[in-house]
VMD Tcl script that draws the C-alpha trace (Angstrom):
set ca {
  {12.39 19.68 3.50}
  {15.22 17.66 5.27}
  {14.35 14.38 7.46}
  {12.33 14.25 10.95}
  {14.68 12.27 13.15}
  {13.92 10.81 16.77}
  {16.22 9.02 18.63}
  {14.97 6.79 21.68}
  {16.61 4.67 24.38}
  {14.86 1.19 24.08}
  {16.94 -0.97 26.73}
  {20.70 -1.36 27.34}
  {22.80 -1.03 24.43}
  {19.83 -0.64 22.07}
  {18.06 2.52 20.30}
  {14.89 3.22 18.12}
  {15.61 5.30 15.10}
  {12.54 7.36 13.77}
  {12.39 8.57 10.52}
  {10.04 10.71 8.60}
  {10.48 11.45 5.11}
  {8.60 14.24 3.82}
  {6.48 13.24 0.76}
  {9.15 15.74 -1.71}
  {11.56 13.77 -0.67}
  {9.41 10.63 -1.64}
  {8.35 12.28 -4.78}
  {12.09 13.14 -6.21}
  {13.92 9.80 -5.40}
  {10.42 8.23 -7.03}
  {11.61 10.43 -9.97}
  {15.43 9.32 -10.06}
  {14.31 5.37 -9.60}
  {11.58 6.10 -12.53}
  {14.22 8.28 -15.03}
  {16.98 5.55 -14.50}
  {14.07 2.81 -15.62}
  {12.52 5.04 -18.78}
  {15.98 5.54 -20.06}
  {17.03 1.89 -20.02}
  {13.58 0.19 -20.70}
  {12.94 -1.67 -23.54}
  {9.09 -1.83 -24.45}
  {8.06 -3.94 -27.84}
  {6.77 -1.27 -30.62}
  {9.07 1.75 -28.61}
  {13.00 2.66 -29.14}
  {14.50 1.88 -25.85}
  {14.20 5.27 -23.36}
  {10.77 6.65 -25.79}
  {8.15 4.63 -23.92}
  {5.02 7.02 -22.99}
  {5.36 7.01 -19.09}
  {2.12 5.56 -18.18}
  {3.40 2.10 -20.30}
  {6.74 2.06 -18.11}
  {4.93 3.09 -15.14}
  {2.24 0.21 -15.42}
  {5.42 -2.35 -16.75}
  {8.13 -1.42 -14.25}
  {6.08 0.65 -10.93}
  {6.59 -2.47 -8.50}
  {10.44 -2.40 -9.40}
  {10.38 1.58 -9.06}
  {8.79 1.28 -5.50}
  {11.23 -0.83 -4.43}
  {14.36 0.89 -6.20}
  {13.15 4.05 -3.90}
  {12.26 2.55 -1.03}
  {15.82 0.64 -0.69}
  {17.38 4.05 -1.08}
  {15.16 6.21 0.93}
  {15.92 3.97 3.55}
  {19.36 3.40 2.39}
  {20.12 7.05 2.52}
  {17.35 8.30 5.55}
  {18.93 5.46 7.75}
  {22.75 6.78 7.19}
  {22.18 10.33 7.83}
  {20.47 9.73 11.31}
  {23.26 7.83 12.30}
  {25.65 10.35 11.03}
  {23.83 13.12 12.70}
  {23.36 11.64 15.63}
  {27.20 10.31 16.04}
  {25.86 6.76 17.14}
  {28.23 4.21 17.13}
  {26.12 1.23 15.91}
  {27.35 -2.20 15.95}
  {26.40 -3.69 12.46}
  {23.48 -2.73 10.05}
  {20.13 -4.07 9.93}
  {19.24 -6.05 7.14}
  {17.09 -4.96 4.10}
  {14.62 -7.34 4.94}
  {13.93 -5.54 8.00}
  {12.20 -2.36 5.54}
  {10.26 -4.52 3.21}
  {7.05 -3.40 4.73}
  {6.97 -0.04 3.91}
  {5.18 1.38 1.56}
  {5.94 3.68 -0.90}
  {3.47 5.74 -2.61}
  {3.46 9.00 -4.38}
  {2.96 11.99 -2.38}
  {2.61 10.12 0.74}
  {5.40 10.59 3.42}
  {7.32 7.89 4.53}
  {7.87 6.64 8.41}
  {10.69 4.70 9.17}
  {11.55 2.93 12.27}
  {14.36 0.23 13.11}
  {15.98 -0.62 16.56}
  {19.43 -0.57 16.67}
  {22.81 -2.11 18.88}
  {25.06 0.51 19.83}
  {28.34 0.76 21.92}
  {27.03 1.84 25.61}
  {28.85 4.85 27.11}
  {31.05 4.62 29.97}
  {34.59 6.43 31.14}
  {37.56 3.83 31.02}
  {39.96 3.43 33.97}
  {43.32 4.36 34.10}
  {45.38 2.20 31.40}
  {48.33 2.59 32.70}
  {50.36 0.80 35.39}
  {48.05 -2.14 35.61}
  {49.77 -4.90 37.68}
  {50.07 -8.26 35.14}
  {51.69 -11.51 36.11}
  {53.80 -12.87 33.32}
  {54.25 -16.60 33.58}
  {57.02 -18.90 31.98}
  {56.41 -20.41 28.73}
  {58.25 -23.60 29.81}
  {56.82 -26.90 28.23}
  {55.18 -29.77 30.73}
  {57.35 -32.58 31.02}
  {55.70 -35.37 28.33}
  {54.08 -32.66 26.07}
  {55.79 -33.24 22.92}
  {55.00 -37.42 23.12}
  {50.97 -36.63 23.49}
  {51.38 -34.30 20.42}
  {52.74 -37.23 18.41}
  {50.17 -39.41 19.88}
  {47.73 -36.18 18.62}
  {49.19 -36.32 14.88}
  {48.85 -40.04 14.89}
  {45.43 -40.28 15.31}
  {45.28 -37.52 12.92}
  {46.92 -39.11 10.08}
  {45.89 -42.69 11.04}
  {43.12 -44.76 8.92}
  {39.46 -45.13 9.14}
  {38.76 -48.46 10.06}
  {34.97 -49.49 9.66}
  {33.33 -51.59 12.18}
  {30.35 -53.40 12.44}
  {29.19 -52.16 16.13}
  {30.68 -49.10 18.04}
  {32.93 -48.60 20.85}
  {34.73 -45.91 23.09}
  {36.23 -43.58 21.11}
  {35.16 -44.41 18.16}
  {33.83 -42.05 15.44}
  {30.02 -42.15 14.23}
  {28.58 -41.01 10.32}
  {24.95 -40.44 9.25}
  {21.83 -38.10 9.10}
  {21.25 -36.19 12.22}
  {17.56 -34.48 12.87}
  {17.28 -32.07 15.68}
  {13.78 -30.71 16.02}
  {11.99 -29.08 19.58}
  {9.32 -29.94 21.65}
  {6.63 -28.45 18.71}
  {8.03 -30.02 16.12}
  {9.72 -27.53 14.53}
  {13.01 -29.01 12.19}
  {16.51 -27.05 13.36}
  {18.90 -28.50 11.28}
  {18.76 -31.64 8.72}
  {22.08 -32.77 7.90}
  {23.58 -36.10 5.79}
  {26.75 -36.23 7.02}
  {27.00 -36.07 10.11}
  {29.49 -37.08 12.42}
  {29.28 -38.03 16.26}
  {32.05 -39.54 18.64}
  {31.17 -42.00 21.35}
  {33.70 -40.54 24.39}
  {36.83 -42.20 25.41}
  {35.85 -41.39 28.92}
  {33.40 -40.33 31.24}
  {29.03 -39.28 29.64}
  {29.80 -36.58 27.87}
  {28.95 -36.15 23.93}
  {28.55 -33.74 21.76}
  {25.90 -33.48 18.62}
  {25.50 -30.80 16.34}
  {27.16 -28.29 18.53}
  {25.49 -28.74 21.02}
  {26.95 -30.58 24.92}
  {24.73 -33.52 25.65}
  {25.75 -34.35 29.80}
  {24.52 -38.40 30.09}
  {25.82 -38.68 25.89}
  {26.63 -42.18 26.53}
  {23.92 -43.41 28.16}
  {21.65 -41.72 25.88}
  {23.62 -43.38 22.87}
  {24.85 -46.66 24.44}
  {26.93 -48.71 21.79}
  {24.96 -48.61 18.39}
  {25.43 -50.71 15.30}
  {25.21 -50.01 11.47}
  {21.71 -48.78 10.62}
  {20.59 -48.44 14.58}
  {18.91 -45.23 14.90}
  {19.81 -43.16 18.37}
  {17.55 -40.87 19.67}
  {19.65 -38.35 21.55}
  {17.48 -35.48 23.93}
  {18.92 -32.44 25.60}
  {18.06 -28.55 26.63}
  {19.16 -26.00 24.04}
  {22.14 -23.69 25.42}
  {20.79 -20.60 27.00}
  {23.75 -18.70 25.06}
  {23.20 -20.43 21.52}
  {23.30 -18.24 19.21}
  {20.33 -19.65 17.31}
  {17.74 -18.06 19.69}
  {15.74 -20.81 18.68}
  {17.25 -23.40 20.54}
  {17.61 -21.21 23.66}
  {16.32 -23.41 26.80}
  {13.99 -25.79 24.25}
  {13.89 -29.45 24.75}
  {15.29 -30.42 21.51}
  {15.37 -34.08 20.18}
  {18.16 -35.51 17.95}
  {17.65 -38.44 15.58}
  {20.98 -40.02 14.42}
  {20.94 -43.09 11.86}
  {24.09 -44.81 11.82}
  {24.88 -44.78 8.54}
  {29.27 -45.95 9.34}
  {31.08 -46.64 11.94}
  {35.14 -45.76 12.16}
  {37.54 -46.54 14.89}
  {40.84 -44.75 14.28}
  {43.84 -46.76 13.68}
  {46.72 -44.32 14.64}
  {49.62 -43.93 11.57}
  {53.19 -45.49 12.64}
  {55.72 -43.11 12.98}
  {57.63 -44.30 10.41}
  {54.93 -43.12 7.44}
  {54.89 -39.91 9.92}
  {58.14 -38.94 9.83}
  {58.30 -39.05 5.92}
  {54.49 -37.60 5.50}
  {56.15 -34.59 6.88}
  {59.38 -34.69 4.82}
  {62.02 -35.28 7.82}
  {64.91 -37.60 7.52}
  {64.74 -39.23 11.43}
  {61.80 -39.39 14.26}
  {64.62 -36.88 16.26}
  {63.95 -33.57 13.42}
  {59.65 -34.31 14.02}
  {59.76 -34.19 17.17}
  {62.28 -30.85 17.00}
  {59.61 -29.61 14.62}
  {56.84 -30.67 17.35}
  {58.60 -28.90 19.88}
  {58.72 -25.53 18.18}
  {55.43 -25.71 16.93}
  {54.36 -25.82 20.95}
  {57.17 -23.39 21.83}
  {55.27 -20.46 19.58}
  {51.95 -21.65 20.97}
  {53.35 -22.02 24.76}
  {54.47 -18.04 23.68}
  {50.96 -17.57 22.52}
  {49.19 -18.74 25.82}
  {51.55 -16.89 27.96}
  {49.87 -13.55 25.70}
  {46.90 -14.31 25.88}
  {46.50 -14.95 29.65}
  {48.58 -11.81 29.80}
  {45.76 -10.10 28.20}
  {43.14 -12.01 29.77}
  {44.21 -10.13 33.09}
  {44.34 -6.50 31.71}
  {40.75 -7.40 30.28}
  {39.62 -8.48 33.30}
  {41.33 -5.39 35.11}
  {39.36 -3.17 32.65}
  {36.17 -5.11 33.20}
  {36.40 -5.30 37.20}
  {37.18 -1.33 36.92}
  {34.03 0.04 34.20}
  {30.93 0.19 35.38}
  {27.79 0.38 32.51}
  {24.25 -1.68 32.17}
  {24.28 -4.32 29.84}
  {21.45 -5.87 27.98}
  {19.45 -8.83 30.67}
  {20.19 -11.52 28.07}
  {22.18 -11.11 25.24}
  {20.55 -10.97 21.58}
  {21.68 -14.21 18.25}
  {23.80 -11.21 16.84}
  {25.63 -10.71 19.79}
  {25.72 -14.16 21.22}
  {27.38 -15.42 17.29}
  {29.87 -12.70 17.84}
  {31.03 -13.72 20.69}
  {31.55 -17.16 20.31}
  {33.17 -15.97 16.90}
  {35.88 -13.75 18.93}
  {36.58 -16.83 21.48}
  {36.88 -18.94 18.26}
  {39.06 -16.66 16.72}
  {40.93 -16.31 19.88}
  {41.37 -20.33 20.52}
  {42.69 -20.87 16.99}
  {45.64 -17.78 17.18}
  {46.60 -20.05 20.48}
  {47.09 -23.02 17.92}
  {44.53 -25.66 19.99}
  {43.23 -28.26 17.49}
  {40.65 -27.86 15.33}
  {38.91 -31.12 16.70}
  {38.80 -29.46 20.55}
  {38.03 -25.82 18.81}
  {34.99 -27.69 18.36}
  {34.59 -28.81 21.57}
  {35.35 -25.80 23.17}
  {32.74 -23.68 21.05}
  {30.24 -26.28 22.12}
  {31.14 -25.50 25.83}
  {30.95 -22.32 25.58}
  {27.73 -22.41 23.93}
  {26.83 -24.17 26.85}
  {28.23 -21.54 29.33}
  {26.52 -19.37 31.80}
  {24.44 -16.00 31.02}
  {26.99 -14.31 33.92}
  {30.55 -15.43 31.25}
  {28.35 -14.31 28.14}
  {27.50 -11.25 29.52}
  {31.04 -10.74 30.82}
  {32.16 -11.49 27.21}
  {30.15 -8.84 25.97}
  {31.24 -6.49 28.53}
  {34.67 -7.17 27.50}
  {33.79 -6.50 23.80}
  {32.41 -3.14 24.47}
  {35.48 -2.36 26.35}
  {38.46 -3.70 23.99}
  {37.08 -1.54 21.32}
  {36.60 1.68 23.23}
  {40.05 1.17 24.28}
  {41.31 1.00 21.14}
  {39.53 4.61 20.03}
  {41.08 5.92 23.00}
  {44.08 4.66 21.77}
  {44.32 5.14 18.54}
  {44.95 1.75 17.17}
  {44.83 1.14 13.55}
  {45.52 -1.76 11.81}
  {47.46 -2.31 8.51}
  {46.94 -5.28 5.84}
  {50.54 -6.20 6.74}
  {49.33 -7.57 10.31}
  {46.38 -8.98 9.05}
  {48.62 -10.71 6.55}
  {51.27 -12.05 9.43}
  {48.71 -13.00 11.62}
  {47.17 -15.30 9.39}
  {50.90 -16.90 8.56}
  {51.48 -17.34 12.16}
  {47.75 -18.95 12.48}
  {48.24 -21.42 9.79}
  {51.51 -22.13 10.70}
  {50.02 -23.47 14.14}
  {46.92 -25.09 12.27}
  {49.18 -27.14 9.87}
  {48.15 -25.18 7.00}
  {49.53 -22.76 4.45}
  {48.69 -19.29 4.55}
  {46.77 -19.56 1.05}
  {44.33 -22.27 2.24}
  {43.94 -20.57 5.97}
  {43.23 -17.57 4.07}
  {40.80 -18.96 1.60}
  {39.03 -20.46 5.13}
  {38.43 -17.85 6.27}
  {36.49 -15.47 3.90}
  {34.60 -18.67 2.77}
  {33.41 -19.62 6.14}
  {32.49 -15.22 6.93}
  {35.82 -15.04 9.91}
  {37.61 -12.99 7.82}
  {35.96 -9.53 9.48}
  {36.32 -11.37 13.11}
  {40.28 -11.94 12.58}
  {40.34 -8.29 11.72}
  {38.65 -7.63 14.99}
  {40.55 -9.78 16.92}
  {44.13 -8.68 15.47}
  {42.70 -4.74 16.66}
  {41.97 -5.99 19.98}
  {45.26 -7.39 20.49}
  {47.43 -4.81 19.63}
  {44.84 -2.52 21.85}
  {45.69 -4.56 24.59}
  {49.96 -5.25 23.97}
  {49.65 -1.52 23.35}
  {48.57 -1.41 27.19}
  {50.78 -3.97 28.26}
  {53.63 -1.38 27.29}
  {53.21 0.71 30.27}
  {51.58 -2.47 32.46}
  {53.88 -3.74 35.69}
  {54.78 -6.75 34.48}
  {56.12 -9.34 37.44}
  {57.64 -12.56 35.86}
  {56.86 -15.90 38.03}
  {56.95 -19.55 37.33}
  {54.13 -21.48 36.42}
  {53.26 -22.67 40.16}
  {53.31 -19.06 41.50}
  {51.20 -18.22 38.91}
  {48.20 -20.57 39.67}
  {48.54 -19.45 43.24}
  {48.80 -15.84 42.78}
  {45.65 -16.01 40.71}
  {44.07 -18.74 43.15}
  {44.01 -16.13 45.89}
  {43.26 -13.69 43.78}
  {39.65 -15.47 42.47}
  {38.74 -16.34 46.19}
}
mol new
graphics top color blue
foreach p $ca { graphics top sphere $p radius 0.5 }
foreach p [lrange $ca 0 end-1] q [lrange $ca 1 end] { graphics top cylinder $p $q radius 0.2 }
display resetview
């Protein structure tokens, strides 16, 4: 007997899966975990794979209840999909099954709610009216990029009591309103701001920073209190007064490097070939952000134009994707890691209305791309990263090596798809070249 299957809507961009495995079914793959076990077990007194059944069964059941329950699920979970053509967005996790039993004889009921991509028609793709702006750089760019690798390479220089600008170290605590510990990390850093009251701590935008954390010295403990984002994606910390204990453990102000130990850190003969480096380092990203806003518009043509409910709030899984594409996204522009990290923790910060959007925009992209056809080869994988290290100061190895360590290898993937879904659009787009100041205005007018 094959598989009962029952598909249900559950909300936007969600179905329940319902499974029911007939007790054969239970009773063979019991069989296959239970042969795979007597033929490998080793039992004191028996030649391995002669055990009497009842000794393996009573040694080795627990492990041959969960061997078939991981692949009844494994295998009763992929052929309702299959079946059922649903185009689910990542796979829930094992853990999610470990309460089902598994007994002989009995059948087995299954049920697990899924994401899937929501169904819509797309607009037209082609013809879309883009403004292309020049990639010109502002006057006084290339000396604040300097000033940027200065403070980069420059030395730590400890102080006794803090300042603007300069760079905290110690053991941050956040925990909520019940008492419940979110993170608990040695380590960590903050940065009292240059100018105006906003700080950041673990991620997370604290509005009146400096008031909250004044001017501490060496061993002062700050206590530092704001609202969790409403977009984290730690559902957690969603809307929950948090608290956040720092104690001071060092404090750094930066002492910027002088050119002179610049210009040979980075192997050039004269402060005239760094800054010609500097310059076409920005030139490729000015080219970059003239892309991306390029594509910004046809995504934002595509969203203004497709019309399908979205979920009221968006879920962890979605929410870390997200903020994974728009991480993604800011380092292919080549911004600094140091405001990456600011920007995530804006973003985090960010309405319901630009998550949602962002989701939207997601769902979109990558029904685009079916409609398309786009598929993607290791070779642009490959030059993307180049280019991205390249921008990020680092060779393609160690970029590379980033990436799968820290899980963004999948997301570049992604991101590289959605771009070429989106330049492959921008082929047939009406593309109208303007300056920079006709740009703003043209897209003024066109946001009021």
């Amino acid at each position: 007997m094959s598989n009962t299957v029952k598909i249900e809507d559950v909300g936007p961009c969600r179905k329940k899966i319902s499974i029911d495995v007939p007790a054969d079914a239970v009773n063979s793959a019991m069989e296959t975990a239970f042969a795979a076990v007597s033929h490998e077990a080793a039992i004191p007194g028996f030649r391995k794979g002669r055990a009497p059944r009842r000794l393996v069964e009573k040694r080795f059941g627990g492990y041959v209840k969960d061997e078939t329950r991981q692949r009844l699920v494994a295998s009763a979970y992929q052929e309702a999909v299959e079946s059922n053509e649903l185009k689910v967005l990542g796979h829930p996790p094992q853990e999610y099954f470990e309460d089902i039993e598994i007994e002989a004889d009995n059948p087995v009921h299954i049920e697990v709610e899924v994401e899937v991509m929501p169904e819509f028609e797309l607009p037209e793709l082609k013809g879309i009216e883009v403004l292309k702006p020049e990639a010109t750089l502002p006057e006084g760019l290339v000396d604040d990029e300097i000033k940027k690798i200065a403070i980069n390479e420059g030395d730590l220089d400890e102080q006794e009591k803090s300042a603007k600008g300069n760079y905290l170290t110690g053991k941050a605590v956040m925990v909520d309103s019940e008492g419940t510990e979110h993170y608990n990390i040695d380590g960590a850093v903050i940065q009292i701001p240059e100018e105006g009251d906003e700080g950041m701590v673990l991620g997370v935008i604290v509005p009146d920073f400096t008031k909250q954390v004044k001017t501490p010295k060496e061993g002062d403990t700050v206590t530092i209190k704001v609202t969790g984002p409403e977009n984290h994606e730690v559902e957690a910390l969603r809307g929950k007064d948090l608290t956040v204990t720092f104690e001071v453990s060092k404090i750094y102000a930066i002492v910027p490097a002088p050119m002179a130990d610049i210009v040979a850190k980075y192997g050039f003969a004269s402060e005239d070939q760094l800054k010609e480096m500097i310059t076409a380092r920005l030139d490729q990203r000015a080219v970059a952000q003239q892309r991306g806003v390029m594509r910004q518009q046809i995504m934002k043509y595509l969203a203004d134009k497709t019309d399908f409910e979205l979920p009221a709030g968006i879920t962890a899984q979605q929410a870390a994707r997200s903020l994974e594409r728009q991480r993604m996204e800011l380092m292919y522009r080549g911004v600094d890691p140091k405001e990456i990290e600011q920007n995530m923790a804006q973003l985090r910060s960010s309405s319901a209305a630009r998550a949602t959007a962002e989701l939207k925009q997601f769902f979109i992209i990558n029904k685009a791309a079916e409609s398309l056809d786009v598929q993607i080869e290791e070779q642009e994988i490959n030059q993307q990263i180049v280019q991205m290290a390249m921008q990020q100061g680092k060779s393609p190895e160690q970029f590379r090596d980033e990436l799968i360590k820290s899980g963004q290898a999948q997301t570049l993937v992604q991101q590289v798809r959605e771009h070429k879904t989106v330049d492959k659009i921008l082929e047939d787009a009406k593309v109208e070249e303007v300056t920079a100041d006709e740009f703003n205005e043209k897209m003024s007018s066109a946001d009021s």
